[in-house]
N, CA, C and O atoms as a Maestro MAE file, in Angstrom:
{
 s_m_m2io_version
 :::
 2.0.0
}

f_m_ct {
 s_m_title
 :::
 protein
 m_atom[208] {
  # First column is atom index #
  i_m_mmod_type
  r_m_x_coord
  r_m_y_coord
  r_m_z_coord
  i_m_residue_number
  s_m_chain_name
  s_m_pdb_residue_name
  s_m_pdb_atom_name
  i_m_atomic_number
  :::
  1 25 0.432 -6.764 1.196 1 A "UNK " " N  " 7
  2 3 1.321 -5.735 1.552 1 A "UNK " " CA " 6
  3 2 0.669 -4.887 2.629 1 A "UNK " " C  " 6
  4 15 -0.560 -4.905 2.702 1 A "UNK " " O  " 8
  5 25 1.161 -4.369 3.216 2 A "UNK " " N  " 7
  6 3 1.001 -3.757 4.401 2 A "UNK " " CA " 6
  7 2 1.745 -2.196 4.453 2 A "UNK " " C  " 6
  8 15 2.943 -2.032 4.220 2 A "UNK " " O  " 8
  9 25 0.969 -1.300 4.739 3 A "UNK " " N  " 7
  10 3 1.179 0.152 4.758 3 A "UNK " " CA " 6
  11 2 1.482 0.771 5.910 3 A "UNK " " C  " 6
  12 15 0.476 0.944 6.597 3 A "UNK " " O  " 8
  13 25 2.720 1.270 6.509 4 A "UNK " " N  " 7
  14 3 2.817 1.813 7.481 4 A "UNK " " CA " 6
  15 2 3.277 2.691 8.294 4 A "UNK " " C  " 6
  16 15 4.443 2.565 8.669 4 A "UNK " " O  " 8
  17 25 2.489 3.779 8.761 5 A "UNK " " N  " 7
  18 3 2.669 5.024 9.212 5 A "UNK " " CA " 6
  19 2 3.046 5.158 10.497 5 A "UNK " " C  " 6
  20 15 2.345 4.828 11.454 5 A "UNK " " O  " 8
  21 25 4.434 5.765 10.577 6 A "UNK " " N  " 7
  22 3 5.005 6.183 12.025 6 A "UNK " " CA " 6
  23 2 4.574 4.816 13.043 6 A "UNK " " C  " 6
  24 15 3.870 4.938 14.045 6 A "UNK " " O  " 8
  25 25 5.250 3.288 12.474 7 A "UNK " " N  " 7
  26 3 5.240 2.426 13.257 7 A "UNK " " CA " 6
  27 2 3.173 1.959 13.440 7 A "UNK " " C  " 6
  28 15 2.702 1.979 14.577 7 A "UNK " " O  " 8
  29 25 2.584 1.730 12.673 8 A "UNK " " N  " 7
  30 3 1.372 1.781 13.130 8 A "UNK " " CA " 6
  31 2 0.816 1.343 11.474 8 A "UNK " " C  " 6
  32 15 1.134 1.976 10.467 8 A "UNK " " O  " 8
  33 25 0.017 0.244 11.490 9 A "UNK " " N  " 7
  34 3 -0.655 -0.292 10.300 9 A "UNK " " CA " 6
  35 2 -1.629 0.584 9.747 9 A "UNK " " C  " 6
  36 15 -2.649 0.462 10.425 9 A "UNK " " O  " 8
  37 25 -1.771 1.295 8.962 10 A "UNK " " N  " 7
  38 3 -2.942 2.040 8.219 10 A "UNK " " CA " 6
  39 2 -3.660 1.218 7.292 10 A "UNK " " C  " 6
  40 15 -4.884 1.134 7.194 10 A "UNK " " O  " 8
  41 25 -2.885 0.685 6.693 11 A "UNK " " N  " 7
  42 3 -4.146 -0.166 5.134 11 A "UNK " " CA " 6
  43 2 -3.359 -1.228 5.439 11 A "UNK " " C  " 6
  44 15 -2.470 -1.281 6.289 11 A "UNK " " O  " 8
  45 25 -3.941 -2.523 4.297 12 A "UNK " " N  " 7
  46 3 -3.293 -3.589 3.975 12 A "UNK " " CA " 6
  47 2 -3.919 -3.746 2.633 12 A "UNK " " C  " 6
  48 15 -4.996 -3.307 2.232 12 A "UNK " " O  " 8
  49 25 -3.067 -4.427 2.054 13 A "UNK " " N  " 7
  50 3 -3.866 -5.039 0.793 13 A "UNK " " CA " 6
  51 2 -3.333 -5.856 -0.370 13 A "UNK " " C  " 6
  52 15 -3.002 -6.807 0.337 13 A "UNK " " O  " 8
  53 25 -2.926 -6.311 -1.804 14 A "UNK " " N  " 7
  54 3 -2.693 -6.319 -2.607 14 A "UNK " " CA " 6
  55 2 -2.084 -5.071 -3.699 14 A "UNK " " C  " 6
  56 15 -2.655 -3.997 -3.891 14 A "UNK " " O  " 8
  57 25 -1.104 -5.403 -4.190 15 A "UNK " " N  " 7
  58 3 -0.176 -4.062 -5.118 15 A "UNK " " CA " 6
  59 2 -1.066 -4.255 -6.404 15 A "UNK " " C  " 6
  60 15 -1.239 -5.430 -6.728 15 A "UNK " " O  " 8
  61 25 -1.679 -3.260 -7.214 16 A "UNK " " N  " 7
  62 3 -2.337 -3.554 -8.033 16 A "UNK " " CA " 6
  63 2 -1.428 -2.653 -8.846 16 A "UNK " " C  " 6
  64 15 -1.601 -3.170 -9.950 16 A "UNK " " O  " 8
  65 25 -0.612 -1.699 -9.047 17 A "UNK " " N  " 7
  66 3 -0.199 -0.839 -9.703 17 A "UNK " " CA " 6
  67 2 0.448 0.129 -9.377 17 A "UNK " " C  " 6
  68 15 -0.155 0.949 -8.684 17 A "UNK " " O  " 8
  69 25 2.063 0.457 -9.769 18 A "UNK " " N  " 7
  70 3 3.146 1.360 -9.606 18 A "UNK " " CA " 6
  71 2 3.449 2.380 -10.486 18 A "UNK " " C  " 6
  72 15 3.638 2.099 -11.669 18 A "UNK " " O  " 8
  73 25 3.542 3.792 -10.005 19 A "UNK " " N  " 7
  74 3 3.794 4.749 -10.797 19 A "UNK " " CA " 6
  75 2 5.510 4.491 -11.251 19 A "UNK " " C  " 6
  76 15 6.295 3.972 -10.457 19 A "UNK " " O  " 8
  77 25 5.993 5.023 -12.888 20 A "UNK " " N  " 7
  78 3 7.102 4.777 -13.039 20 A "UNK " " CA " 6
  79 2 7.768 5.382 -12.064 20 A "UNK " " C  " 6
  80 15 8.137 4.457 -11.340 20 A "UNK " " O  " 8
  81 25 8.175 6.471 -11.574 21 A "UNK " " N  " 7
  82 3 8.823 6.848 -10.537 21 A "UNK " " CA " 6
  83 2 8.845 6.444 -8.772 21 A "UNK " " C  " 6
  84 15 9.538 6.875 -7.850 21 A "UNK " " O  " 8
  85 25 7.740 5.416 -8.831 22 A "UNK " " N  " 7
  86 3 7.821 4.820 -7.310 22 A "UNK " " CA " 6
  87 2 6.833 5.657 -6.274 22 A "UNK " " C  " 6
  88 15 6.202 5.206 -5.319 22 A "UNK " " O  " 8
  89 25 6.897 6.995 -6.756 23 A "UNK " " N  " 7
  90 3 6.111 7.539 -5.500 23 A "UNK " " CA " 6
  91 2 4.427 7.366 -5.620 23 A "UNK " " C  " 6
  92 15 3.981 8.194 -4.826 23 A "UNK " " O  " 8
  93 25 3.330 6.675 -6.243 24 A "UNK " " N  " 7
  94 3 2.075 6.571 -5.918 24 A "UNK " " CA " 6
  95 2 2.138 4.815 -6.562 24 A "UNK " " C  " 6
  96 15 2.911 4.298 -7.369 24 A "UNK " " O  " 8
  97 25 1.037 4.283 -5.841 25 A "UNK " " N  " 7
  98 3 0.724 2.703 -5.872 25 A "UNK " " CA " 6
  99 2 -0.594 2.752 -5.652 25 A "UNK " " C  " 6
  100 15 -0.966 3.397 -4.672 25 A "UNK " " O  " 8
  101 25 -1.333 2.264 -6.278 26 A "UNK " " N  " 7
  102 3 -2.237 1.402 -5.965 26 A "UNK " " CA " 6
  103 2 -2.541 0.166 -5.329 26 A "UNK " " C  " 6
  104 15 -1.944 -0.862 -5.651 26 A "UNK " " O  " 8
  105 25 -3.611 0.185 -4.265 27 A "UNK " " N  " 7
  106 3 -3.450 -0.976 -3.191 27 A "UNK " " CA " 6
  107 2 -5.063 -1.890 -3.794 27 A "UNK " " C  " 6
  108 15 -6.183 -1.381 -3.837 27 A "UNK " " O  " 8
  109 25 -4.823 -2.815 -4.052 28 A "UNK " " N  " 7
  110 3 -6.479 -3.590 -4.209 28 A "UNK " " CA " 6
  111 2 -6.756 -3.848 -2.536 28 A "UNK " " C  " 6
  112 15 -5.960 -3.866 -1.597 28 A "UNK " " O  " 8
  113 25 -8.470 -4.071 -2.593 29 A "UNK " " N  " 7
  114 3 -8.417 -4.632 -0.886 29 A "UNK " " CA " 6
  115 2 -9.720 -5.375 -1.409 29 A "UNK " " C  " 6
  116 15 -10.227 -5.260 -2.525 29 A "UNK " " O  " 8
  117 25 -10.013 -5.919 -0.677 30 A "UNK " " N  " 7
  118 3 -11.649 -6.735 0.071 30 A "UNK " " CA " 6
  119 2 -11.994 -6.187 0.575 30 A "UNK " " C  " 6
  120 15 -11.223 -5.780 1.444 30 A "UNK " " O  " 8
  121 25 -13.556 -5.550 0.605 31 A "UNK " " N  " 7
  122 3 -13.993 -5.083 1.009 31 A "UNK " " CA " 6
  123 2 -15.238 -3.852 0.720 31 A "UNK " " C  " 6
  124 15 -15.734 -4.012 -0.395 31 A "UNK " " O  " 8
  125 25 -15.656 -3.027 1.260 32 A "UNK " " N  " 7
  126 3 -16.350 -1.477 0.529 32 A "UNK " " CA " 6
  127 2 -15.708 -0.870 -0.652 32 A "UNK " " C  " 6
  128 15 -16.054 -0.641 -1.811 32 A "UNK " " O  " 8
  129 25 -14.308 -0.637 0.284 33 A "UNK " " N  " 7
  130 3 -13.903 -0.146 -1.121 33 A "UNK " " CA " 6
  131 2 -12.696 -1.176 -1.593 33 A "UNK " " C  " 6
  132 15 -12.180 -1.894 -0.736 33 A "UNK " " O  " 8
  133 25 -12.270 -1.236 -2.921 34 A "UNK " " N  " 7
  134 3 -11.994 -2.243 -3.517 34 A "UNK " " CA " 6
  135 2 -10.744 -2.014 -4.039 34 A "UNK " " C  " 6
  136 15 -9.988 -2.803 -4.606 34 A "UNK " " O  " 8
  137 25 -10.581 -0.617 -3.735 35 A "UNK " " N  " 7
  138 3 -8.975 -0.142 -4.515 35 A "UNK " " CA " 6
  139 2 -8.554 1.162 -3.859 35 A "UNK " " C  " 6
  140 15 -9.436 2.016 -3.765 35 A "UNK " " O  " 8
  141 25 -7.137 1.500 -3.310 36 A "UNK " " N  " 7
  142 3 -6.950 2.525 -2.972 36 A "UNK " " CA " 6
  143 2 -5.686 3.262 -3.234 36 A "UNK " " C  " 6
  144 15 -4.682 2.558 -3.138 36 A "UNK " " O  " 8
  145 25 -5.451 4.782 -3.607 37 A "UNK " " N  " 7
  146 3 -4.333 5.229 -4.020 37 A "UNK " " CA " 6
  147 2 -3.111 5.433 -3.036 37 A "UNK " " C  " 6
  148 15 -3.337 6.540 -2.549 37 A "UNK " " O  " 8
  149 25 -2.445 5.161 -2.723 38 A "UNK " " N  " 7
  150 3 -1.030 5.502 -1.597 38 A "UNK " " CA " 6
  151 2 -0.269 6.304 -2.011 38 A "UNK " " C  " 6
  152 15 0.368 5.825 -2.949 38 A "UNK " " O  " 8
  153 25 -0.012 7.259 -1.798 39 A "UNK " " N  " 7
  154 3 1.464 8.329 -1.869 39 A "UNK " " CA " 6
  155 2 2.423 8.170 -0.835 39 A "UNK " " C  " 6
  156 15 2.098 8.160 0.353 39 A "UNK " " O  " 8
  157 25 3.754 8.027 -1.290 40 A "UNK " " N  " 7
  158 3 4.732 8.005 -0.600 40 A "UNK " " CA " 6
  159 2 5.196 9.151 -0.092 40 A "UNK " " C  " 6
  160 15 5.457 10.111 -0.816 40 A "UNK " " O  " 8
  161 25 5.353 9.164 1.280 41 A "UNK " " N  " 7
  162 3 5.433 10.779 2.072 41 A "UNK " " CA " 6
  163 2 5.957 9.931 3.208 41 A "UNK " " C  " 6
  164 15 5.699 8.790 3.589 41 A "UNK " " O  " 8
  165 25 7.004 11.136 3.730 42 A "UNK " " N  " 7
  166 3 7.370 10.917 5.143 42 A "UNK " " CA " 6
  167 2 6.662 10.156 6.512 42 A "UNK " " C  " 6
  168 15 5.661 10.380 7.192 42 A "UNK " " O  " 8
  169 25 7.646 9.233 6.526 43 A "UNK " " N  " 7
  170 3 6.859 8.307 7.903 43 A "UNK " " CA " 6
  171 2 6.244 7.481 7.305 43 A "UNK " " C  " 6
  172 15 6.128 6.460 7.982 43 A "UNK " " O  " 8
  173 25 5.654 7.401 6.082 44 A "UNK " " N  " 7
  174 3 4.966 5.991 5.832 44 A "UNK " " CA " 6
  175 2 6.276 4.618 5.034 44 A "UNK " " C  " 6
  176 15 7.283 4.917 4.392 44 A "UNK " " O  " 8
  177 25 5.774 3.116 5.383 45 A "UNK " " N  " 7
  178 3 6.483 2.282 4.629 45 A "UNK " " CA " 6
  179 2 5.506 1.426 4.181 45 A "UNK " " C  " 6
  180 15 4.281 1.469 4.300 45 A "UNK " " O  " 8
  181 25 6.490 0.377 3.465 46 A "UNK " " N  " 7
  182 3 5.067 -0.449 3.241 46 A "UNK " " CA " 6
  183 2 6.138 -1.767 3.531 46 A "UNK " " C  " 6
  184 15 7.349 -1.547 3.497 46 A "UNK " " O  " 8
  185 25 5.506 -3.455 3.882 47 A "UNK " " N  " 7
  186 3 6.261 -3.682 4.441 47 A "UNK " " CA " 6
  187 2 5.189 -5.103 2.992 47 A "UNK " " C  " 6
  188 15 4.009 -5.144 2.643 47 A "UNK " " O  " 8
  189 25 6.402 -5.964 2.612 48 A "UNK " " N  " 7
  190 3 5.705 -7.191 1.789 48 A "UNK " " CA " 6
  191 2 5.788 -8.282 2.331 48 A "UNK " " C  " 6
  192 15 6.812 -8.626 2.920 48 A "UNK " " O  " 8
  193 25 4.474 -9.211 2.212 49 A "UNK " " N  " 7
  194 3 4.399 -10.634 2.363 49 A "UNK " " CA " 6
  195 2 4.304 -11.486 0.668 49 A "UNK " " C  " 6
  196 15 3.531 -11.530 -0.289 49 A "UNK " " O  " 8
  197 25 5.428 -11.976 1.026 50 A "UNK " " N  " 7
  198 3 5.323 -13.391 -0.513 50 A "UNK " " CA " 6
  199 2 4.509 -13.996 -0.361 50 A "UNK " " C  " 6
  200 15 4.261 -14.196 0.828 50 A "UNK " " O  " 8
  201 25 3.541 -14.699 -1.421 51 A "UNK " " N  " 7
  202 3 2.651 -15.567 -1.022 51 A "UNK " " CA " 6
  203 2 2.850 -16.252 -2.683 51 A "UNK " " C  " 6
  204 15 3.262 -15.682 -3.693 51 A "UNK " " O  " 8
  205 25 2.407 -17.609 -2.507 52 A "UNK " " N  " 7
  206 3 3.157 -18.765 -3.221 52 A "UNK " " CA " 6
  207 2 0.992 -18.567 -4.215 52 A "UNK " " C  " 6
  208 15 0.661 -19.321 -5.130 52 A "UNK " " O  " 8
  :::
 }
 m_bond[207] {
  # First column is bond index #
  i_m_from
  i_m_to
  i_m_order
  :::
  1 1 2 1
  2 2 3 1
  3 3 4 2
  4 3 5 1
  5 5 6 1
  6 6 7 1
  7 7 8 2
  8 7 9 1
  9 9 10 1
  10 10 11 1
  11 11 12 2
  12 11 13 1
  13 13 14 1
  14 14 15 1
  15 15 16 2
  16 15 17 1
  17 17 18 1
  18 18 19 1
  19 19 20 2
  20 19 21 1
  21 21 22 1
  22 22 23 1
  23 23 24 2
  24 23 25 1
  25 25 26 1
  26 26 27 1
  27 27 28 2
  28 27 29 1
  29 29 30 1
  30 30 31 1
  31 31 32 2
  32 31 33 1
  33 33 34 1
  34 34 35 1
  35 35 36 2
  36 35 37 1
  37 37 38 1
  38 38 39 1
  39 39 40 2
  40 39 41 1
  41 41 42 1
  42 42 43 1
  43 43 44 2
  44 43 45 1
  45 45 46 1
  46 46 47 1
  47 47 48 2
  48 47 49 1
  49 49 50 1
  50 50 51 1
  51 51 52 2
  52 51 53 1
  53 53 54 1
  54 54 55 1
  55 55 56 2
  56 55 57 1
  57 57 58 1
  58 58 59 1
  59 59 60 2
  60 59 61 1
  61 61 62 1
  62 62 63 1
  63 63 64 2
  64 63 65 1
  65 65 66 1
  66 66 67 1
  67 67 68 2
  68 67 69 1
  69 69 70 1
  70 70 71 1
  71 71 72 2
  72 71 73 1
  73 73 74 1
  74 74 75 1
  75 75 76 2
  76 75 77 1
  77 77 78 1
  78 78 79 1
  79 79 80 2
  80 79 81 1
  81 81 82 1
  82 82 83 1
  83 83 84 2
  84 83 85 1
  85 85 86 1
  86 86 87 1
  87 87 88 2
  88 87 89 1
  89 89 90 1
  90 90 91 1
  91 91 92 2
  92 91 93 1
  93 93 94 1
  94 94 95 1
  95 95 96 2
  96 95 97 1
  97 97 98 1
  98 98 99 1
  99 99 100 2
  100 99 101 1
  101 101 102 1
  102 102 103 1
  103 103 104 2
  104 103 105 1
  105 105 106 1
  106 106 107 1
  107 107 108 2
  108 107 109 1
  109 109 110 1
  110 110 111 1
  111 111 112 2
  112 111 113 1
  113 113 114 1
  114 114 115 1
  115 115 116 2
  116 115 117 1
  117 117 118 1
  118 118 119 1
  119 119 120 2
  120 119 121 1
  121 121 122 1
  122 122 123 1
  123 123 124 2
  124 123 125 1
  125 125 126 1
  126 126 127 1
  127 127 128 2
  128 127 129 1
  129 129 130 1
  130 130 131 1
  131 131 132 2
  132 131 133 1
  133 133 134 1
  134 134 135 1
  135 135 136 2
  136 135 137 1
  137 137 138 1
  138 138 139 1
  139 139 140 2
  140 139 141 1
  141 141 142 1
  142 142 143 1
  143 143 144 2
  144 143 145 1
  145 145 146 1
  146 146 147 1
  147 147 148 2
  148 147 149 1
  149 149 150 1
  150 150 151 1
  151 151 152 2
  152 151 153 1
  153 153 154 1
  154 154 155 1
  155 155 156 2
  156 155 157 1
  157 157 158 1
  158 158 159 1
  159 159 160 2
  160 159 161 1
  161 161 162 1
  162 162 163 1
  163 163 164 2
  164 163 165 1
  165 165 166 1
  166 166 167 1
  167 167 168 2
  168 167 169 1
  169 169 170 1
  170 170 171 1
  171 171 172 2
  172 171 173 1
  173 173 174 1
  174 174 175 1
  175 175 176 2
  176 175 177 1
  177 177 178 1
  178 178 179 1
  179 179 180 2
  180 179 181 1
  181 181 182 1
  182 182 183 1
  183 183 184 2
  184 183 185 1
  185 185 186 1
  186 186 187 1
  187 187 188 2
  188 187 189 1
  189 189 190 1
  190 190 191 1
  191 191 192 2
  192 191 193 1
  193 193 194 1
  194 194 195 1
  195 195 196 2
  196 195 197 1
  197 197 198 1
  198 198 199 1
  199 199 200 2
  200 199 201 1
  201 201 202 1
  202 202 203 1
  203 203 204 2
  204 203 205 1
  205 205 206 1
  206 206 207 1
  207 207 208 2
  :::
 }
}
């Protein structure tokens, strides 16, 4: 999944976890750091890739 602010990629990563109401997610990644929190706020989307 892919995170994105005012047209412009900020994170990428794996959905590891959804608040019941939709507005905070958890993103897994590769890397230093290994997990990160997202809040949903103006201008950001997140955009999904299926993978088999």
């Amino acid at each position: 999944m892919q995170v994105w602010r005012y047209n412009e990629v900020v994170d990428q990563g794996c959905v590891e976890s959804v608040t019941y109401d939709g507005k905070v997610l958890w993103l897994a990644q590769s890397g230093p750091i290994e997990r990160r929190l997202v809040e949903k706020e103006r201008g950001t989307g997140l955009r999904i890739r299926l993978v088999d």
